[in-house]
C-alpha angles and dihedrals in degrees: 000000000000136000132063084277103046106123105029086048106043108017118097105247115259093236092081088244096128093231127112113268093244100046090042095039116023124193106268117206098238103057115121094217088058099070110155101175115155098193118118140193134165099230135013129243112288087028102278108149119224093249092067090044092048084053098047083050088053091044092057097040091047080051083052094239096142100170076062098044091047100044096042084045089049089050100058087035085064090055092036116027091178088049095137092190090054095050093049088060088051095047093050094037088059089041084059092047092054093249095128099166094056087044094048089054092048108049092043086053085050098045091052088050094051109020093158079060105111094178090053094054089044086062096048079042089053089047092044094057097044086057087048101241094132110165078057091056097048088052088061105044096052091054085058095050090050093050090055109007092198096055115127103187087069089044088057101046087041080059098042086054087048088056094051085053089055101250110134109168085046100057083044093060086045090060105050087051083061097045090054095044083051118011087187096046096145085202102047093050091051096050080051102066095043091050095048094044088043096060086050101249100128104180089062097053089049097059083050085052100059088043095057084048094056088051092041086056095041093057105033089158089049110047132018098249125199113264114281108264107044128178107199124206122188113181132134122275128252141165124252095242097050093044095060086043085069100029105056090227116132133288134173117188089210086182124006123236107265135162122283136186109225120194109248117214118280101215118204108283118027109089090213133049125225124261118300106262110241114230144170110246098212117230131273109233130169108209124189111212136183131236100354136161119211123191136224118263077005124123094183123071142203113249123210089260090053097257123140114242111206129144097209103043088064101049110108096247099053088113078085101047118092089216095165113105138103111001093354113087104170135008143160139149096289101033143020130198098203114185125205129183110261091244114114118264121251107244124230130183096204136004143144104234116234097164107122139160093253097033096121093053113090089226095054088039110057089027096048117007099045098048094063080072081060087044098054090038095064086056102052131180097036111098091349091148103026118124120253124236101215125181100253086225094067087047089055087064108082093206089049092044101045081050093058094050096047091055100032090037131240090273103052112104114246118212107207110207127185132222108302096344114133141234120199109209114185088204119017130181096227101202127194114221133250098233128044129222133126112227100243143347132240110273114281099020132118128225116243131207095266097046078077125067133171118174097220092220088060090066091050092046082061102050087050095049104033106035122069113256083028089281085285087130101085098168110156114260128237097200118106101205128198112201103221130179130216088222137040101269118174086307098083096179095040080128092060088053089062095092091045085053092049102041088055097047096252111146107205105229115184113232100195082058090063146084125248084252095038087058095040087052093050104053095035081066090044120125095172129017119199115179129134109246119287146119091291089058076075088085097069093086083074096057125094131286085248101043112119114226124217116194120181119198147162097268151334092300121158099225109149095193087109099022085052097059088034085058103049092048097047097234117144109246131174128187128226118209119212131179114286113221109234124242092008085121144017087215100064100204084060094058120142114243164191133229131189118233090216088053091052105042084048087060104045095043091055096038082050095042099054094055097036 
C-alpha cells in the first residue's frame, strides 16, 4: 500500500462486508479519532512542550487508556495540526477501537510526517497485519527495523507475519531475538506464551507466563496487570463428554442432540422474514466427575490430570469464539492457561457447578445458568441435594438471586464463590445448559444463527418455575412497553424516539429498577414490546403468545438471541436497523447506534397496522 490514502481506500473493511473500508465506513465528522486541526504553537499553556504532551498521549495509549490517549493527542494536535507522533496515537487508538478506516488515514498522514519514526510505521505495520495484508505489513516492519536495528517492536510484529505464513519456527526464533534484545519486552512475552502454548509445549508457556507477571507487577501504571496472587494451570483442553469417555467417570446423555429450526430476525420493512436457520441442538448431559476445581466466573474447570474441561473450547467451531477473559489466559482447541487466585481452594465433598463467564447478566443467567437446574431435574435423581457452587456476584443481584431460590428451592445450600478463586470438589455434577451462546466473538466477527441456541423447552421450564400459576395463564396482554434504561446503553438517541412512544401509546418502564415478580408481572401484561437488544429483552419469554416484539438494533444483522425466543414462543417481532457508530466497539454486534424517529415511527405504525 502506498499513498495518504492507502488503507481506507484499498484494504477490505474489517466488518467482513467485502467492501473497501472507505467505501463501507466512511470517516464521520464527529469521530474522536478523526481530529484535522491546522493550528500550531511551540509550546503548550503552563510551559509544557509538545513533546511531553505527545508522551503522556503514548503513555496512555501504551496503558491502554485510550479515552486518555485520544483526548491528551487531540490536545497537542490543537496546538500542532502536522504533529506526526500525535497522530500516530490517534491512528492506533482508532485501530484498537476497531475503526480501521480512520486509523488507516491517520497513521499514513503520520508516517508521511515522520517518516524516520519507527514506532510510528510499526503502528501502520500492526494495522496492516490485523487486516491481513501482510506483505504490506513486512514492508513496513523492516523499515522499522532499518530505521533502529535494536528495535524490538519491529522484530515482534516481523515474527507475528511469519506466524500467519505458517512458519512457526520461524516467527519463535523471531521472538527470542526480541526478548534479548529486551528481557522485559511486554509484547514478546506475551507472543510467547501464545506461541509456546500454541505449539503445545505448556511448560514453556508457563514460564512465559510467570515472566510477563513479574513485568506486569514492576510496571502497575504502565500495563493491566493480572491481579496480585495468581495460580496458574496449563493443561489440554477436552470436552466434558470425551473426558469421562476416557476416563470411565459418569455421563448421562439426559436429551440427545437433535435438529432444531430456530426464527431468524424480520427486519422494517420486509413483510416477511427469511427462512427459519436449521441448527443441532447439542445434547443435555449431566457428567459426575471426580476431583475437580472449578473457578469463579468460570464455566471450565480443572480435572484431577490437569485437562480443561470446557465444553466450548472444544466445539468445532471454537476458532471463532474470544474465550480469554477472567481466570482463563489463554485458550484454544488444543490447550488452555487458566489462572486462580493463591489462595487455597474451599473443599467440597460433593456439588453441581453453576459458576460461569456471564453469570452475573440476567440473559446468561436465567438462559444458561438456571436451566442446568432442567437439565439435572430430568435426571433425577442424580445430584438432587447437592449443594450448588454459584458465582457470589450473581448472588449480589437480587433478581438473579430470588430466581435461584424459586427454582433450587429456599433449603438447598448455596456455595458463594468469588472471581478466579477456586473450589476443589472430590466429586462434581458437571451440567450442560439449556441455552447456547459463547460470550463473545473474536473482534471484527459477526454472530451467525447457530452461535445461538435456545432448547425451546427451556423457555417453557422458566415460565413453570418462575411465573405464578406455572406461567400456564397466557391471556393476551393490553400494555405497550417501552424498555428504558437509566442510563445511555448502544442505543445513543433513545431520548429523540420519546414523541414517536407517546404518540403511539407506549409507556417506557425500566427493567434493572424492578424486582424479579414486578418484571415478570410487566411483561406477562405486555401486548407490544419495544427495547434495543440487550440482556432485558430476555423477558420476553414471559410475555404472551400474541405479543409483538420490537427489537433495535446497529444494523441488518442477522443475530437469532430475541427472534429465537420470540419464535418459541410464537409471538410476532420485527427488527428496526439504525446507524452503527463506527469504531464504538471491537465486537461489531455490540456497536453503539442511532436510530431515526421517523424510521422508527414508519415501522411501528405499519407492523401495528397490519395486525390491527
Amino acid at each position: 500500500m502506498t499513498g495518504q490514502d492507502g488503507v481506507s481506500r484499498n484494504a477490505p473493511c474489517p466488518c467482513g462486508s467485502g467492501r473497501k473500508a472507505k467505501l463501507c465506513h466512511p470517516d464521520q465528522a464527529g469521530s474522536p479519532t478523526a481530529a484535522r486541526v491546522t493550528a500550531r504553537d511551540e509550546r503548550a499553556p503552563g510551559g509544557s512542550t509538545l513533546a511531553a504532551m505527545a508522551r503522556a498521549a503514548d503513555e496512555h495509549l501504551v496503558a491502554m487508556r485510550y479515552p486518555e490517549a485520544i483526548a491528551a493527542a487531540s490536545e497537542v494536535l490543537v496546538l500542532d495540526g502536522q504533529n506526526a507522533a500525535a497522530l500516530s496515537v490517534l491512528g492506533s487508538a482508532a485501530h484498537r477501537l476497531g475503526d480501521a478506516s480512520s486509523a488507516g488515514d491517520l497513521l499514513v498522514q503520520a508516517v508521511g510526517l515522520g517518516p524516520q519514526d519507527p514506532v510510528i510505521r510499526c503502528r501502520l505495520a500492526d494495522l496492516l497485519a490485523d487486516l491481513g495484508l501482510m506483505d504490506q505489513a513486512v514492508e513496513q516492519y523492516s523499515e522499522a527495523l532499518r530505521l533502529a536495528p535494536r528495535g524490538p517492536d519491529a522484530v515482534v510484529g516481523l515474527a507475528r507475519c511469519r506466524l500467519a505464513a505458517g512458519d512457526e519456527q520461524g516467527s519463535l526464533q523471531l521472538l527470542e531475538q526480541a526478548v534479548a534484545l529486551d528481557r522485559g519486552h511486554h509484547g514478546a512475552r506475551k507472543a510467547l506464551i501464545w506461541l509456546h502454548l500454541h505449539m503445545g509445549d505448556g511448560p514453556a508457556g508457563l514460564r512465559e507466563y510467570e515472566k510477563v507477571l513479574e513485568i506486569e507487577r514492576l510496571n502497575p501504571a504502565r500495563f493491566r496487570p493480572d491481579p496480585a496472587g495468581n495460580r496458574p494451570h496449563v493443561g489440554p483442553v477436552r470436552d466434558v463428554g470425551e473426558w469421562c469417555r476416557a476416563h470411565g467417570s459418569a455421563y448421562h446423555v439426559v436429551t440427545p442432540a437433535a435438529p432444531l429450526q430456530i426464527a431468524r430476525p424480520r427486519y422494517a420493512p420486509d413483510r416477511e422474514g427469511p427462512p427459519p436457520a436449521e441448527v443441532l441442538r447439542p445434547e443435555r448431559y449431566v457428567a459426575v466427575v471426580p476431583d475437580i476445581l472449578a473457578v469463579g466466573r468460570e464455566s471450565s474447570v480443572i480435572a484431577a490430570d490437569g485437562t480443561i474441561l470446557s465444553d466450548i473450547a472444544a466445539h468445532e467451531d471454537a476458532d471463532r469464539f474470544d474465550l480469554v477473559r477472567g481466570a482463563v489466559r489463554y485458550m484454544d482447541r488444543r490447550v488452555a492457561l487458566i489462572s486462580t487466585t493463591a489462595a487455597a481452594p474451599v473443599l467440597l465433598d460433593r456439588a453441581v457447578v453453576l459458576t460461569g463467564a456471564g453469570s452475573p447478566n440476567y440473559y446468561h443467567w436465567l438462559l444458561e445458568h438456571l436451566t442446568r437446574l432442567q437439565t439435572l431435574e430430568l435426571a433425577a435423581p442424580i445430584a438432587a441435594d447437592w449443594p450448588l457452587v454459584v458465582d457470589e456476584q450473581a448472588l449480589g443481584v437480587p433478581q438473579l438471586a430470588l430466581a435461584l431460590r424459586r427454582v433450587a428451592g429456599e433449603e438447598r445450600r448455596l456455595v458463594a464463590v468469588g472471581p478466579r478463586a477456586a473450589v476443589r470438589i472430590r466429586e462434581a455434577a458437571l451440567v450442560s445448559p439449556g441455552a447456547w451462546l459463547p460470550i463473545d466473538l473474536r473482534d471484527g466477527l459477526m454472530l451467525q444463527p447457530h452461535d445461538c441456541i435456545i432448547d425451546p423447552s427451556a423457555i417453557a421450564w422458566l415460565r413453570e418455575r418462575l411465573m405464578p400459576g406455572g406461567g400456564r395463564d397466557d391471556a393476551p396482554g393490553a400494555r405497550r412497553i417501552f424498555l428504558g434504561r437509566s442510563s445511555v446503553g448502544r442505543l445513543q438517541n433513545a431520548a429523540d424516539l420519546a414523541p414517536v412512544l407517546a404518540e403511539l401509546g407506549i409507556e417506557t418502564v425500566l427493567p434493572e429498577r424492578m424486582s424479579l415478580d414486578e418484571q415478570l408481572e410487566v411483561f406477562a401484561g405486555a401486548a407490544l414490546v419495544v427495547a434495543e437488544s440487550g440482556a432485558a429483552l430476555t423477558n420476553i419469554a414471559f410475555a404472551p403468545s400474541s405479543a409483538t416484539v420490537v427489537v433495535l438494533g446497529a444494523d441488518r444483522w442477522d443475530l437469532t438471541l430475541f427472534s429465537q425466543i420470540a419464535g418459541h414462543r410464537g409471538q410476532r417481532h420485527l427488527y428496526v436497523a439504525g446507524t452503527p457508530i463506527t469504531g464504538s466497539s471491537t465486537k461489531l454486534y455490540q456497536s453503539k447506534f442511532t436510530l431515526e424517529a421517523a424510521d422508527l415511527a414508519t415501522a411501528l405504525r405499519d407492523e401495528l397496522g397490519a395486525h390491527a
